[in-house]
C-alpha positions, -999 to +999 in steps of 0.1 A: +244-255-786+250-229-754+257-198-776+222-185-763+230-194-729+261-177-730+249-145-744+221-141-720+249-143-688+272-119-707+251-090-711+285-067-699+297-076-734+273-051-747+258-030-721+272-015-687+281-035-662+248-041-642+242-016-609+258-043-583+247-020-556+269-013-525+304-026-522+312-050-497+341-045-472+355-078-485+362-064-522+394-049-510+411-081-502+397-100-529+410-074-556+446-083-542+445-113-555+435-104-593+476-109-609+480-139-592+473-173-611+452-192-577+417-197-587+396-171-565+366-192-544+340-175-527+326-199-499+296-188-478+260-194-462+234-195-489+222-156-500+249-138-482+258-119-513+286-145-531+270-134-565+268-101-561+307-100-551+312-118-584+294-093-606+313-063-586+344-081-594+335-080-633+326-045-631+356-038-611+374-055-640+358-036-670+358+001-651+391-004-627+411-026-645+406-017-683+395-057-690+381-062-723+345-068-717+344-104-735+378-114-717+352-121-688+331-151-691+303-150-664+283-190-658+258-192-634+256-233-631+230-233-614+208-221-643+179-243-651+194-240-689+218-262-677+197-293-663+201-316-686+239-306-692+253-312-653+262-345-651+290-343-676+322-317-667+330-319-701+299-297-712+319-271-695+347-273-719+322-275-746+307-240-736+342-224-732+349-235-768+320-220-781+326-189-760+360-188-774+346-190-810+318-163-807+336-134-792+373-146-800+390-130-767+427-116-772+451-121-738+445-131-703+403-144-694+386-140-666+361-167-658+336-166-630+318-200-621+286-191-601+274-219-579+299-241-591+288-271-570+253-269-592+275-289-620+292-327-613+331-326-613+334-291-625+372-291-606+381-316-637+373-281-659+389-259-640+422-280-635+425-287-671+425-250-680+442-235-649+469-256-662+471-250-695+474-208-684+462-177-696+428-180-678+420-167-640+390-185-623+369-172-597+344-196-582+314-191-557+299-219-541+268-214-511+267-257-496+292-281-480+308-292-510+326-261-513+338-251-482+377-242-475+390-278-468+370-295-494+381-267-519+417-272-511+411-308-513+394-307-550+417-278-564+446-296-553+464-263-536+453-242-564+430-220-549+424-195-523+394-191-503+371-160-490+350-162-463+312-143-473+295-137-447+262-112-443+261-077-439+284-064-409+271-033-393+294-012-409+283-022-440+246-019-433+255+018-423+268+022-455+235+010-473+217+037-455+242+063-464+257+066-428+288+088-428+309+066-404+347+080-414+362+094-387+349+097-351+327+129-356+310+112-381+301+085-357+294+111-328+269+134-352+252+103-369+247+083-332+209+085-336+207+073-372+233+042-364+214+033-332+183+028-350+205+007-377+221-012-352+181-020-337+175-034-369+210-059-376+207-071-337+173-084-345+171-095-382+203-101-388+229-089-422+212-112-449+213-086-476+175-092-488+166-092-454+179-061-445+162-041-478+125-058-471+107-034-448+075-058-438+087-077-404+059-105-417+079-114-451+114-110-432+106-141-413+087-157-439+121-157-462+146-164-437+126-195-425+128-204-462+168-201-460+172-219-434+144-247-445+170-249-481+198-250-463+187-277-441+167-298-471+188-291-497+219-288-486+227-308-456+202-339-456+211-347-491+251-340-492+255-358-459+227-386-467+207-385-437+181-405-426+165-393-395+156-358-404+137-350-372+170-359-350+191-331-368+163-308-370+159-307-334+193-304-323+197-274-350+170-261-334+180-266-300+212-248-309+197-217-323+177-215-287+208-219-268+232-199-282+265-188-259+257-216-237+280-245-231+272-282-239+288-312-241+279-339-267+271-363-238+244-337-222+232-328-261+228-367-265+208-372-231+187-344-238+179-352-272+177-388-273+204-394-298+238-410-297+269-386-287+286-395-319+262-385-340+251-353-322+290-341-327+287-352-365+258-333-374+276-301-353+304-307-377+278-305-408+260-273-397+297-254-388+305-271-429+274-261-441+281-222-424+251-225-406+261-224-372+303-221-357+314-240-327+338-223-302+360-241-273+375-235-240+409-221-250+440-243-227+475-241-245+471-279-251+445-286-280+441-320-266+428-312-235+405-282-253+385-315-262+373-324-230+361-288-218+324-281-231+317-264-262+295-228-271+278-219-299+270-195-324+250-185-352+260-169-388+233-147-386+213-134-362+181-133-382+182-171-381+177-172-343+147-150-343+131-167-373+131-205-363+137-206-323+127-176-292+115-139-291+137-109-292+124-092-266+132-118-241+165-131-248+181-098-259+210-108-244+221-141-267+210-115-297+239-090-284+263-121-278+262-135-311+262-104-325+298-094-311+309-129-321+299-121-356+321-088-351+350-109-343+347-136-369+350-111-394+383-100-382+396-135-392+412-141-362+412-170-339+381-167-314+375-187-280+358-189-249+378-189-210+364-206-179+383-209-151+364-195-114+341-173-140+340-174-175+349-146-203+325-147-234+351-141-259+394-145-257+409-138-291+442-156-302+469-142-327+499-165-335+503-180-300+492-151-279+463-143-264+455-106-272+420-095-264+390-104-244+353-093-241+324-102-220+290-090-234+262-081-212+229-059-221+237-041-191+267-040-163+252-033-128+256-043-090+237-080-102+264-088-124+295-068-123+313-095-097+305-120-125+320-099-154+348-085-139+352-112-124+358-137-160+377-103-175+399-099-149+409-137-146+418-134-181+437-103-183+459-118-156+463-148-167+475-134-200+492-106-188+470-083-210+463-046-196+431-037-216+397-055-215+362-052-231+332-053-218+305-047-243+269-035-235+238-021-251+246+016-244+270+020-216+304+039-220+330+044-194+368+034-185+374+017-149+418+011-142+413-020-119+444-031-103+461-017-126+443-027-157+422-011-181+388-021-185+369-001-210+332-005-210+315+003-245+283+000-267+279-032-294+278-004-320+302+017-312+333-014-307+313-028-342+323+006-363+357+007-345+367-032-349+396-034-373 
């Protein structure tokens, strides 16, 4: 009954591996976790490149690892094949029977379940043959169903999650066949990675965003992303009713990113009820769509009451549906270091005490790095910015600070403290 189905997604059992393009940074920890028995889940905003990862993985299987070609069982679930099959998990079983009767697969199999949330109660598939052995799942999922927590939560402890997110700079460089190795590199190819680095501040790292060339369709399809992710993947999941409430405060988010709120003033503002503003926060940050950072204090509790900022996955969203580039270059340059930093996996906050600092970074229970971001540090600013850096840094009893502009570059020892004073895309290429 799927033997035709199967065939068509399995076209590595006969041919080469299809041209997957570049490889993402991510690969390299994902490939780590290829001998152990977790399931594999790839979680991420919708289009960011989950399937993509998944068909590098096969290939990295077939040409790195030796894998017999039909040991690797590829589904895309979200296949319109499939419609009238979804409801029922046990259809999955069914395919995996006949795919175990047509090619008849000796040792260990590798099964890939692309857009997994596409089919009802797939986890009941998975379980049943994760425990039986002898198979290792990898699973991509792009809405709310599938995010880390729920994932735990369905998988029982079986799995282990990866973040996807958009193109970083570093990987956009690499697209365009930037040489960024080593610090000549960077130095000879400034020019080139400038003009890069134009491009990812203003349209973001969505990887059919970045290949499209006409500004006009750019727009056109990320509006289209974030209508789906809005209409398909929130309103539905999360059942709700007043569609024009949630689609303003989204929108009044994206327009106000970096700034601090409460739910109280969000609520006044919009006309809606405090509880439910923080709800529908709590679906976009699920849904990857938007991440919500707090005042750091050593007591979580009192975290709570301090307002919130926040920021966007990527930055082509906040051109597409809310202000101009031109004139609010600075929240494009703030969101784009947060994205920097969110990659690195660590813990990421905001300070305010007298002044504020943009960005304090946590690791275990110390404070270890802070960054203000400003287009440009000058005589209107620089008490303001030092000023929040500073505050930190002694507080913390750090003895090196960032401050992170459009093209400066210079060090300044302040009492005696380090502040270094750098370009978005030069820290981007040298963040670890």
């Amino acid at each position: 009954m799927f033997e035709k189905f199967i065939v068509e997604q399995n076209k590595h059992w006969k041919e080469e591996p299809i041209d997957t393009g570049f490889s993402r940074v991510v690969m390299a920890d994902i490939v780590k976790y290829l001998d152990i028995k977790q399931i594999v889940a790839l979680i991420g905003v919708r289009r960011s490149g989950k399937s993509t990862i998944a068909r590098q993985l096969v290939k990295f299987l077939i040409k790195e690892k030796g894998v017999n070609p039909k040991n690797i069982l590829f589904l895309n679930l979200e296949s319109p094949l499939l419609n009238q099959f979804k409801s029922d998990p046990g259809n999955l079983q069914k395919i995996f029977d006949e795919y175990l009767d047509l090619v008849e697969p000796k040792g260990k199999i590798f099964i890939f379940l692309d857009e997994a949330q596409f089919f009802s109660d797939w986890q009941v598939f998975v379980k049943s043959l994760y425990e039986r052995g002898g198979v290792k799942f990898f699973i991509t999922g792009s809405n709310s169903r599938l995010l880390s927590a729920e994932m735990a939560t369905l998988l029982s402890g079986r799995s282990i999650a990866k973040s996807i997110y958009p193109f970083n700079f570093r990987e956009m460089a690499g697209v365009r066949k930037i040489e960024i190795k080593d610090r000549i590199e960077i130095i000879r190819n400034e020019r080139r990675l400038k003009k890069v680095f134009g491009e990812y501040l203003k349209d973001g790292g969505f990887p059919e965003i970045f290949l499209e060339k006409k500004k006009e369709i750019k727009k056109e399809i990320l509006a289209n992303y974030y209508k789906n992710i809005l209409y398909q993947d929130i309103v539905p999941r999360f059942e709700i009713k007043k569609t024009k409430e949630i689609e303003n405060l989204l929108l009044y988010l994206f327009s106000n990113i970096g700034q601090r709120y409460s739910y109280n003033s969000l609520a006044k503002f919009l006309k809606m009820n405090d509880k439910t503003v923080k709800e529908y926060i709590g679906f976009f940050e699920k849904s990857f769509l938007l991440f919500e950072l707090s005042n750091y204090q050593y007591s979580v509790k009192k975290q709570e009451n301090y307002p919130k900022k926040v920021y966007a996955i990527d930055n082509g969203f906040i051109g597409a549906v809310s202000f101009s580039f031109s004139e609010n270059y600075g929240h494009f340059l703030e969101n784009t270091v947060f994205l920097g930093l969110l990659g690195t996996g660590k813990e990421i906050y905001y300070h305010l005490g007298k002044y504020e600092c943009d960005f304090v970074v946590k690791e275990g229970r110390k404070i270890t790095e802070a960054a203000q971001v400003t287009k440009i540090l000058d005589n209107n600013n620089e008490k303001r910015e030092m000023g929040g850096l500073l505050e930190v840094m002694e507080k913390f009893n750090m003895k090196e600070g960032l401050i992170i502009t459009d093209n400066q570059k210079e060090e300044r020892k302040i009492k005696g403290k380090t502040i270094k004073i750098i370009p978005a895309w030069r820290w981007l290429l040298e963040l670890e």
